[in-house]
VOTILUM-480388 format. One line per field, with one value per residue (C-alpha): residue number from 1; residue in one letter; x, y, z. Coordinates in Angstrom, 1 decimal. Example, Ala and Ser with C-alpha at 12.3 -4.5 7.8 and 13.67 -1.06 7.14 Angstrom:
# residues 2
nr: c(1,2)
rest: c(A,S)
X: c(12.3,13.7)
Y: c(-4.5,-1.1)
Z: c(7.8,7.1)
//
This chain:
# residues 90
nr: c(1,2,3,4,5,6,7,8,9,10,11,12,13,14,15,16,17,18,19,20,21,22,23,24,25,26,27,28,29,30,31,32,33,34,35,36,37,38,39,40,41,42,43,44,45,46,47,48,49,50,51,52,53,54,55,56,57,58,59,60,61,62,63,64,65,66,67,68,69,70,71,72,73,74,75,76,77,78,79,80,81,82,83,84,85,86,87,88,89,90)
rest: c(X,X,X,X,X,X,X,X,X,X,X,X,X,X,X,X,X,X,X,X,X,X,X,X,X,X,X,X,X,X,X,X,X,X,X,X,X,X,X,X,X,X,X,X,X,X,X,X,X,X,X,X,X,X,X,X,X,X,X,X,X,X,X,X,X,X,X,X,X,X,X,X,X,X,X,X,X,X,X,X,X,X,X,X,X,X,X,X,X,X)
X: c(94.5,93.4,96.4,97.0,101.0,103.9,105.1,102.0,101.8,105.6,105.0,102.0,103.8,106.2,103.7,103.7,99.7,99.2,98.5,97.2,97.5,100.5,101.2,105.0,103.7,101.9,105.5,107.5,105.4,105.7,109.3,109.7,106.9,109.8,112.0,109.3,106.3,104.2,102.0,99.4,98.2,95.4,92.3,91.1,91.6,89.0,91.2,90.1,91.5,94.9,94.6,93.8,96.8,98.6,99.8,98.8,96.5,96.7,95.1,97.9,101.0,101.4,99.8,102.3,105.1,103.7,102.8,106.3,108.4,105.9,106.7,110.1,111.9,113.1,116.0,114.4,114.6,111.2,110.8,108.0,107.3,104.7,102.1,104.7,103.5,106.3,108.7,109.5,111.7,114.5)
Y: c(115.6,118.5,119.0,117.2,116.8,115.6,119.2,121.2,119.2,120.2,124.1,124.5,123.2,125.8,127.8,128.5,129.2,125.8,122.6,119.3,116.5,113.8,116.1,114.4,111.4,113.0,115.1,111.8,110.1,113.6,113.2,109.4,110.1,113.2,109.6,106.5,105.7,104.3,101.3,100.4,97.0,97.1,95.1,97.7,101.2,102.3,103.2,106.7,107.0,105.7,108.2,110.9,110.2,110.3,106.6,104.1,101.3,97.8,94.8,92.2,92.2,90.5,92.5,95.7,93.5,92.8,96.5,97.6,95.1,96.1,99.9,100.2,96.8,93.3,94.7,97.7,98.3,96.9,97.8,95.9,97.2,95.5,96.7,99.2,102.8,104.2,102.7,105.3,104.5,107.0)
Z: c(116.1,114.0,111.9,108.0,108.3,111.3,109.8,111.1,114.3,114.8,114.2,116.7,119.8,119.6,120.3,124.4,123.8,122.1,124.0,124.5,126.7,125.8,123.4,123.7,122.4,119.1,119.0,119.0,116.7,114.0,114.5,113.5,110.3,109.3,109.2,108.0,107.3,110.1,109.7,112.7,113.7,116.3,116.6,119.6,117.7,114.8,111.8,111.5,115.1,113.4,110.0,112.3,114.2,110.9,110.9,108.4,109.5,108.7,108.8,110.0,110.7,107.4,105.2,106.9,105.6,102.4,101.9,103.2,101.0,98.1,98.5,99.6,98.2,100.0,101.9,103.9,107.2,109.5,113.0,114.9,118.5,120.4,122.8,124.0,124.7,125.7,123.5,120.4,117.3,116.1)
//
């Protein structure tokens, strides 16, 4: 993706001239990062992939808890959605 913010991303869409393939799926995933932070577990996807795509990579699942509880306190709200596509958080 060759924007810096979910905001940017956003804004070129609506423009009719502008698009790229799955673009739905970058769209849903600006909308959720207006909402949350994402944090990325894959062993399969280079983490420059993942910061390009604006989400945060991690390392485990337990070090995206650790980092979570660390940064937002014990009693925040975790999602984990596995090996799901198609599956997008609101």
């Amino acid at each position: 993706m060759q924007t810096k913010s979910a905001d940017e991303f956003l804004n070129k869409i609506n423009n009719p001239k502008f698009f790229v393939i799955d673009q739905w799926q970058v769209e849903e995933i600006c909308k959720t990062l207006k909402k949350a932070e994402i944090m990325y577990y894959s062993d399969e996807i280079d983490d420059n992939v993942l910061r390009n795509l604006l989400v945060t990579p991690i390392a485990s699942m337990e070090e995206g808890l650790k980092r979570a509880f660390s940064k937002y306190g014990e009693n925040t709200k975790i999602i984990a959605i596995p090996e799901d596509p198609y599956l997008i958080p609101e």
